[in-house]
VODREN-66523 format. One record per residue (C-alpha): x, y, z. Coordinates in steps of 0.2 Angstrom, whole numbers, plus 5000, padded with zeros to 4 digits. Each point is the difference from the previous one (the first is absolute). Layout:
BEGIN
XYZ
...
END
This chain:
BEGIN
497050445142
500250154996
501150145011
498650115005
499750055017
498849855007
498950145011
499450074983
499349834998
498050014999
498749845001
498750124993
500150114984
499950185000
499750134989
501650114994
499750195005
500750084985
499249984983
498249935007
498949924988
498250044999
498749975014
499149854994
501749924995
500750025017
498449935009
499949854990
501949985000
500150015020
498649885003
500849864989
501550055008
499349965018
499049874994
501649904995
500950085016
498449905009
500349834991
501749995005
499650045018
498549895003
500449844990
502049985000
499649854995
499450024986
501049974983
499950194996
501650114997
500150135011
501050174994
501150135009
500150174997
501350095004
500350195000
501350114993
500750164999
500449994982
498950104988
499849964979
499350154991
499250085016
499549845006
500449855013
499849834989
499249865009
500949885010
499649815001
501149855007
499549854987
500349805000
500949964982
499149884991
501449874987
499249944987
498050005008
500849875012
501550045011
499550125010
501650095008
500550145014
499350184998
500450164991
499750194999
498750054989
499850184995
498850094988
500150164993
498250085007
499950124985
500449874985
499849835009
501449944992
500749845013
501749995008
501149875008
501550005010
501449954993
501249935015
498749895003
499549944983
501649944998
500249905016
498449924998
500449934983
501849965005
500750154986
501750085003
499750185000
501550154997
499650165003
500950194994
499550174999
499349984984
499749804997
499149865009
500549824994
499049865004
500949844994
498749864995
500049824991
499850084986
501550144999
499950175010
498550125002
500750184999
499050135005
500750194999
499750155010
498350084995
499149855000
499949945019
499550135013
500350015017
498950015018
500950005015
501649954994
499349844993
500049984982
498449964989
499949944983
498450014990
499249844997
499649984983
501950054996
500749895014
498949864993
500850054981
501649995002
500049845012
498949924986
499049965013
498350105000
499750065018
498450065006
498950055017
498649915000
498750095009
498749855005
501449905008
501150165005
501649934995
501550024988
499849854987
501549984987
500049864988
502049965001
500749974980
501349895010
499849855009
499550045020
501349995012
500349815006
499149935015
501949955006
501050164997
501549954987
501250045016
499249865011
500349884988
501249885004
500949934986
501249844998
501850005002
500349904990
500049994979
498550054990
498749854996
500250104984
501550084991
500350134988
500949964987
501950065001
500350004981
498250014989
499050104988
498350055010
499450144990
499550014982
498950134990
499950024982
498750114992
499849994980
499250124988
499649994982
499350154991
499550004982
499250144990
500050064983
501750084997
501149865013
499949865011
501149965014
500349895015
501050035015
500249895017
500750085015
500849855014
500350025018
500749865010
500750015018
500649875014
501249985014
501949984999
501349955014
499150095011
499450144990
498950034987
500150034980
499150084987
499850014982
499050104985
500049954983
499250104986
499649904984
499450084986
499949834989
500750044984
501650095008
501249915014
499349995017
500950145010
500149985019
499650175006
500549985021
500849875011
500549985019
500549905013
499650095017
500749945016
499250085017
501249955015
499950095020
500550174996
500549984982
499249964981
500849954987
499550014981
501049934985
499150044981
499450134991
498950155003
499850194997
500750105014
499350175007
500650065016
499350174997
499250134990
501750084996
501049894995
498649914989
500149814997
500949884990
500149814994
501149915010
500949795002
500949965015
500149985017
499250105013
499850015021
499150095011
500250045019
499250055015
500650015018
498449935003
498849854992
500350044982
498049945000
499450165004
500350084985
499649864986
498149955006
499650164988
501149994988
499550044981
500449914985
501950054995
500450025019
501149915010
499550115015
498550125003
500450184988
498950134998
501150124992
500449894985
499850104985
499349854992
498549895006
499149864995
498249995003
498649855001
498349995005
498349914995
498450044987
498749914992
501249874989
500050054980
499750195007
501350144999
501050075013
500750194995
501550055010
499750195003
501250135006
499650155006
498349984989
501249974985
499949814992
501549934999
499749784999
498649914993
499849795006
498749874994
499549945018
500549815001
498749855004
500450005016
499650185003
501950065001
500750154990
502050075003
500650154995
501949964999
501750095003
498950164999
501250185001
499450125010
500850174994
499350115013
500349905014
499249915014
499050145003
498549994987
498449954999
499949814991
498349914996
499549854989
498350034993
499249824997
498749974987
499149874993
500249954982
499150094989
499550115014
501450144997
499850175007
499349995016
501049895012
499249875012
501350045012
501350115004
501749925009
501150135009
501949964999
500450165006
501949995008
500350135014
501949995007
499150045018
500749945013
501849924993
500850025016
500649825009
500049975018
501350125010
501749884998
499249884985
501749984987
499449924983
501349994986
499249904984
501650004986
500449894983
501549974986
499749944983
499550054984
499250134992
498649894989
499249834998
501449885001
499149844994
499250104984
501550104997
501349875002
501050044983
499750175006
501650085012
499250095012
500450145013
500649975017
498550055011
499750025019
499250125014
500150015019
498650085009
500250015018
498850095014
500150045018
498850075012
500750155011
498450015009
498249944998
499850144990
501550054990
500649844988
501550034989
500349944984
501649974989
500249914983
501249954988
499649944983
501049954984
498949994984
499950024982
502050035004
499550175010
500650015020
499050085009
499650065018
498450035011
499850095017
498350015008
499050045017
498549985004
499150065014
498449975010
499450185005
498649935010
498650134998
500850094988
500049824989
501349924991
501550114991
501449894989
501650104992
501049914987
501450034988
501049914989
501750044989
500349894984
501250014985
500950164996
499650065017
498150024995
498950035016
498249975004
498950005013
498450015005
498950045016
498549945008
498550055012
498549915005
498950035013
498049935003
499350065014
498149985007
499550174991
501350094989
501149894989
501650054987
501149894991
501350044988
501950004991
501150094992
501349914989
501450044987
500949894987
501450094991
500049964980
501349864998
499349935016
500449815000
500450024980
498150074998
499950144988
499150155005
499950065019
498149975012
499450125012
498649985008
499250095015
498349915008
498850045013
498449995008
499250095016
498249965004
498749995013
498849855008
498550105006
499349825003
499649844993
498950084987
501350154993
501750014996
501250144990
501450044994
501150074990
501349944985
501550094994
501349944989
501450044989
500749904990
501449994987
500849874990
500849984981
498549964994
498650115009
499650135012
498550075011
499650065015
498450055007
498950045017
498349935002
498749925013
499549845003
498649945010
499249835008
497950045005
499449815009
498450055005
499449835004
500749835000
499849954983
500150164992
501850074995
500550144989
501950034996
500550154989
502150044999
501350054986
501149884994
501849974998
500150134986
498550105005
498749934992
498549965013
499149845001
498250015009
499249825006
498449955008
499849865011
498049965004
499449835007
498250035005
499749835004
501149855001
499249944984
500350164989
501750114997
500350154989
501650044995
500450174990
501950064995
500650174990
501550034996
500950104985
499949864988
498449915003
498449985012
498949865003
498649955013
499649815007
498749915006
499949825008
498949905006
500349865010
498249924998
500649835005
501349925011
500949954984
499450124986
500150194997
499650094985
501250174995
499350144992
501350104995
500250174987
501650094995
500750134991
501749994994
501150164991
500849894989
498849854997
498250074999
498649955014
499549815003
498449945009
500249855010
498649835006
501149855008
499049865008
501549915011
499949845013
501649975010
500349835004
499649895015
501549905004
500649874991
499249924983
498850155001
499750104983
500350185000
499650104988
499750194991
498950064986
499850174996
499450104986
501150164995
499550164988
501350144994
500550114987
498349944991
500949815003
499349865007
501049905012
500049855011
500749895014
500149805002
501049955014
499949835011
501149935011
500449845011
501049925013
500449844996
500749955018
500650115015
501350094992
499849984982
498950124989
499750044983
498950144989
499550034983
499550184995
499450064983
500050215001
499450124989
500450185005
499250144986
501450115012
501349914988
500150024980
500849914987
500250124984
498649944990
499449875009
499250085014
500349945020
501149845003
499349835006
501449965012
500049825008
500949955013
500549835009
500949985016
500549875013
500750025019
500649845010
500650045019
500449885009
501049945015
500649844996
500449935016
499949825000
498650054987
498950144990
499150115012
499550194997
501550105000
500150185004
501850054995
500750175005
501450034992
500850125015
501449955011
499149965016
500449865010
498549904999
499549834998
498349874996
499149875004
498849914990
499149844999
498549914999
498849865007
500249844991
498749874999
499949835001
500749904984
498349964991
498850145005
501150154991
498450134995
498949905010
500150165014
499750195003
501850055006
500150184999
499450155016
500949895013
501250125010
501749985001
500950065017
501650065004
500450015017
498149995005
499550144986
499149994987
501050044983
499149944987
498949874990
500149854990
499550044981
499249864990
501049845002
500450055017
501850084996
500450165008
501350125002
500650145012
501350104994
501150135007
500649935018
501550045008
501149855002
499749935015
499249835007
498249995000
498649875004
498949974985
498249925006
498649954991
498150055005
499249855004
498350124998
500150014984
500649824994
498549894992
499549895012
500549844993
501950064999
501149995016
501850074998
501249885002
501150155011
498950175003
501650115001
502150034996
501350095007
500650084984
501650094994
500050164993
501650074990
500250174990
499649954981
499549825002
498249904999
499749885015
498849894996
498749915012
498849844994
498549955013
499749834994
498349945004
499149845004
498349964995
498949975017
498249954994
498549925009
498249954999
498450015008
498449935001
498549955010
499749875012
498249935001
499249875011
498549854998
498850074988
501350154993
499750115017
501550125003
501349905015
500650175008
501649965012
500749854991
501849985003
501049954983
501849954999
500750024984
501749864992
501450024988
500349874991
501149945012
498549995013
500950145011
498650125007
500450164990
498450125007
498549965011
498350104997
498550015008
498450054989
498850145007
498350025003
499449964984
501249854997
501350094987
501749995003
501850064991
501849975002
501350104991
502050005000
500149814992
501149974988
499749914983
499749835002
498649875007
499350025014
498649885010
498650065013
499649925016
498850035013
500950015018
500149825008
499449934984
501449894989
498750014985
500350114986
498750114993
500850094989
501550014987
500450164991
501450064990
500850174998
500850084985
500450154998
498250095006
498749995016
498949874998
498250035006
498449905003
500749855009
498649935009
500249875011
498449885005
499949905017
499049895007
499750105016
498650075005
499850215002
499650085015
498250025008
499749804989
500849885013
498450025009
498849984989
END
């Protein structure tokens, strides 16, 4: 409940005295009102939901928003306790305390001066300063933003007058995880100590008129003595495979352990390099607390590394366009299973910038289908007041196993951090690379209010110095952020010297308008600029945004964001180099149809029709045709693709863009074939879903297996699997299933008996499982089949007998079931198992009936007597 004075507490609504509405409004609103007040007075016991309003001193724009205590409603079923709900009297947007929020769905929450983190299933929720607002201390986020970023849409039904949320995770158990008691003793199931669990190939040939190639890139992981290990391997078929990364990672109390090859970046100034060997990281506490969000290329959480790897989801054959500061930089063809990586990526200006992927459909370039912010802010790098982490590593400058011919440098780094306070955290590194020493000094420092405030410097070969200095600060209203940095020319054996000077001040009026300013100055060897301009953000409605800012040189970009329905979007971009407008339309659950125009400096203007259907699970078709027109071209698209089993996909695409020209020839047919198998091959193929940064995290798959001669026969997939009580996920066709990403631990597995057909019976309905960092375990619910038959008994002349007692035999004459018919004379016996079975009346040694059971329910086995029915014995 919330901490608001309880005498403010009303059972009645009123009317607020600032900002009235109109007469009839307010006559018509206070009788409902007391009407409802009425309801819950005279008939408590009615199933009706009463509402509180509460009052408050707290005004938004000139006016008090309305109060209400509300049940929360899980899914449309569980209902739970209740929460504060405001709305805003003057744009009626909806609010909902977050303190409460999170302990109703069991979220951790962490709260600063200018960030709100709610930790979830799924990854944390952040939300900045700006976009909550405040009422008597309590903090209030809207609704529709709350529900976005938990990927859980959250809304106040008005007839029920409750908070309902449909949860994108499972719902908490029944049995909280803490209450379950689990065996002392070994695991019914182990993980593997030494194994590979983890294997993901994706294959692409590409052939048009001037080449053809075909490339496979391999990733295959497991556990190892108690750790885990990882490998890539890039194959470009005619050339030698080339293995691009390999680990072994070891997590261990208060230390890790890592053994292999990676690219290292501590921090922006000291760049990143290639490095083999050995490294180990410490921690006067768990070391766990800083590897759950580790990147790729980490071995503990950095987000000052000047070079980042970043990985995400699209529509699979789309593109995904790594952006900077508005500026492209990467291009990937999204793979089959929706994943794109933009690897080892530098980031010159440091972590301060502004970092999208723009993701597009194929053949559906210029206008994105969405936008994913990878924005780094070094907010917030301050440990806990007496936290010591020291991460350090000796080797060799390079890729030992491909350059083994090769001598290569000595290599290694120590990077050690201690916590003066909760807010003051220093920082001192120690790097050998590239055969250049060199030193690191930073402090960072929480200034509460005033935000976050890092100052660094570093001094390299021949006494060059660098340094750079950070402020960021997000507060409800008024915002800044920025950096000033210098590289001296022969900084770390670069030619030329980089100076650059960022920053940004603005204003949130409120949820609809935001501006700021943008200055930079920026110097390098090859380019220089500088320039002072606005930006601007206008949301005057939910599904309307309009965005308008300069880019990293100056340049602006304008987009338009409008969803006037949830069937129709409109997207538009400008920027320098091209401009483009989108329409889709979702018409059907699996089908839309883009619309889409653009006109491009350097290629001309296109005009766009694709007619796409997304698949619908496994051995479903998807496919996309479209028709294209440019630069007095014609073009098209052909694409279709199709999952074999879980985990395995494959599509074929034939694309003509008029965009691209071949002297002579006119636009390029382009065809493309590719292939991705992920699996986790734990005791056998189940869908994989491989992530290829260093977290210590395990599987467990499995499947429902049926009975030797009745393979197919049965519907196995959409039965629920549960872990610890919870549901986590679903069988797929054939009844296998995975759920990836668990921390080791020991687990109990069960199967949903619901959901089984109802001829199978699980031999054993649940595991206690073992879950290690890198490794498969594998579970198997064998099944029996338990069949049955039913029928009808009649009497003398075919009357119904209602009440007869049957006894039903096995074979070896034991009583296996006993029945009695119903009012009609029909009866039924389930849970027999195959075999021969003989019906007897009670007290009666005759048989009057044999039947046998296969493999399916056996219906219509009438049994005759010479009995007479009732209401005949008279006559």
């Amino acid at each position: 409940m919330p901490s608001i004075d309880p005498t403010v507490f009303r059972a009645t609504f009123s009317a607020t005295s600032a900002n009235r509405p109109a007469l009839w409004h307010r006559c018509t609103a206070s009788l409902y009102r007391y009407f409802v007040s009425a309801v819950v007075m005279l008939a408590p016991a009615m199933d009706s939901r009463a509402a509180l309003l509460l009052e408050t001193q707290t005004l938004w724009d000139g006016a008090a928003p309305e109060l209400f205590i509300a049940p929360l409603l899980v899914n449309r079923r569980e209902e739970r306790g209740e929460l504060l709900v405001a709305i805003d009297q003057k744009t009626g947007a909806e609010f909902v305390e977050v303190e409460g929020l999170a302990r109703e769905l069991e979220l951790g929450v962490q709260r600063s001066d200018d960030e709100i983190v709610l930790t979830t299933p799924l990854g944390p929720a952040r939300f900045t300063a700006g976009e909550w607002r405040e009422i008597d201390g309590q903090i209030v986020l809207p609704l529709a933003l709350a529900g976005q970023r938990l990927a859980s849409p959250l809304t106040f039904d008005r007839q029920l007058f409750a908070l309902a949320i449909q949860l994108a995770w499972p719902p908490r158990a029944a049995i909280r995880p803490e209450e379950i008691v689990k065996p002392t003793a070994a695991a019914e199931i182990e993980a593997g100590v030494a194994n590979v669990s983890f294997l993901r190939t994706e294959i692409v040939h590409r052939d048009d008129r001037s080449s053809n190639f075909t490339s496979a890139l391999t990733d295959t992981g497991g556990s190892l003595f108690g750790g885990f290990w990882q490998t890539r391997v890039r194959d470009y078929i005619d050339d030698d495979p080339f293995i691009e990364d390999y680990a072994w990672v070891k997590s261990a109390g208060s230390r890790r352990y890592f053994l292999g090859n990676q690219t290292v970046s501590l921090t922006t100034l000291l760049g990143g390099f290639e490095f083999t060997g050995g490294q180990m990281a410490f921690a006067n506490r768990q070391i766990g607390l800083f590897t759950d969000q580790v990147q790729q290329g980490q071995l503990i959480a950095n987000q000052q590394g000047a070079v980042r790897t970043f990985i995400g989801e699209g529509p699979p054959g789309g593109i995904a366009e790594l952006r900077i500061e508005d500026r492209p930089v990467a291009r990937d063809i999204i793979a089959l299973d929706g994943r794109f990586e933009f690897r080892d990526i530098d980031l010159p200006s440091g972590a301060v910038v502004k970092i999208e992927v723009w993701v597009f459909e194929q053949g559906q370039e210029g206008s994105p289908i969405d936008i994913q912010d990878f924005s780094g802010f070094n907010t917030n790098q301050t440990l806990p007041a007496g936290t010591l982490l020291v991460q350090g590593g000796t080797g060799v400058d390079g890729n030992l196993i491909e350059d083994p011919e090769i001598e290569l440098d000595a290599a290694g780094f120590v990077d050690a951090q201690y916590a003066l306070t909760d807010r003051l955290t220093l920082q001192t590194i120690y790097q050998h690379a590239d055969e250049i020493d060199t030193g690191f000094a930073a402090l960072h420092a929480n200034l509460s209010r005033l935000g976050f405030a890092s100052a660094q410097a570093a001094r390299g070969e021949g006494g060059l110095t660098g340094w750079r200095f950070e402020l960021d600060n997000r507060q409800q209203h008024i915002f800044w952020r920025g950096f000033a940095q210098r590289q001296p020319d022969g900084w770390l054996g670069r030619e030329g010297k980089t100076e650059d000077l960022f920053g940004e001040a603005g204003w949130r009026f409120n949820e609809m308008w935001q501006v700021s300013l943008v200055g930079r100055d920026f110097e390098s060897a090859d380019e220089r600029f500088d320039f002072f301009l606005p930006a601007a953000d206008f949301r005057p409605t939910d599904r309307l945004l309009l965005r308008g800012r300069p880019d990293f040189d100056g340049d602006y970009t304008v987009q338009g964001f409008w969803r006037p329905t949830d069937r129709h979007d409109f997207t538009a971009v400008y920027n320098e180099d091209e401009s483009s407008a989108q329409w889709v339309w979702n018409f059907a659950d699996r089908d839309n149809l883009f619309v889409q125009a653009i006109d491009r400096d350097l290629a001309g203007e296109r005009l766009g029709v694709t007619w796409r259907r997304s698949t619908a699970g496994v051995r479903s078709l998807g496919f996309a045709l479209g028709a294209l027109f440019g630069n007095s071209k014609p073009g098209f698209l052909v694409q279709g693709d199709y999952e074999f089993m879980p985990g395995l996909r494959a599509r074929a695409e034939v694309f003509r863009d008029p965009f691209t020209k071949v002297p002579g020839l006119g636009p390029d047919t382009v065809l493309t074939l590719s292939l991705v198998a992920d699996f986790s091959l734990g005791g056998g193929l189940g869908r994989g879903a491989f992530r290829r940064a260093l977290v210590d995290r395990g599987a467990i798959t499995g499947a429902i297996e049926p009975p030797a001669g009745v393979e197919g026969k049965f519907d196995l997939s959409g039965v629920a699997i549960l872990v610890d009580h919870q549901i986590r996920t679903r069988t797929e066709q054939g009844g296998r299933f995975s759920i990836p990403f668990l921390p080791p631990g020991l687990y109990r597995v069960k199967l949903d008996l619901d959901g089984l057909p109802l001829e199978l019976h699980p031999v054993k309905e649940q595991f206690w499982v073992q879950v290690t960092a890198g490794a498969v375990s594998h579970v198997v619910f064998a099944t029996e089949l338990r069949l049955g038959f039913a029928g009808r008994v009649t009497g003398t002349g075919g009357c119904p007998l209602p009440r007869a007692a049957l006894g039903v035999l096995d074979a070896g004459d034991a009583v296996v079931g006993r029945v009695t018919t119903n009012a009609f004379g029909f009866y039924r016996i389930d849970n027999l198992k195959p075999g021969r079975y003989r019906v007897r009346l009670a007290g009666d040694e005759i048989v009057r009936l044999e039947v046998t059971l296969d493999n399916e329910f056996v219906f219509a086995q009438d049994i005759g007597v010479d009995l007479p029915c009732p209401g005949e014995e008279d006559r």
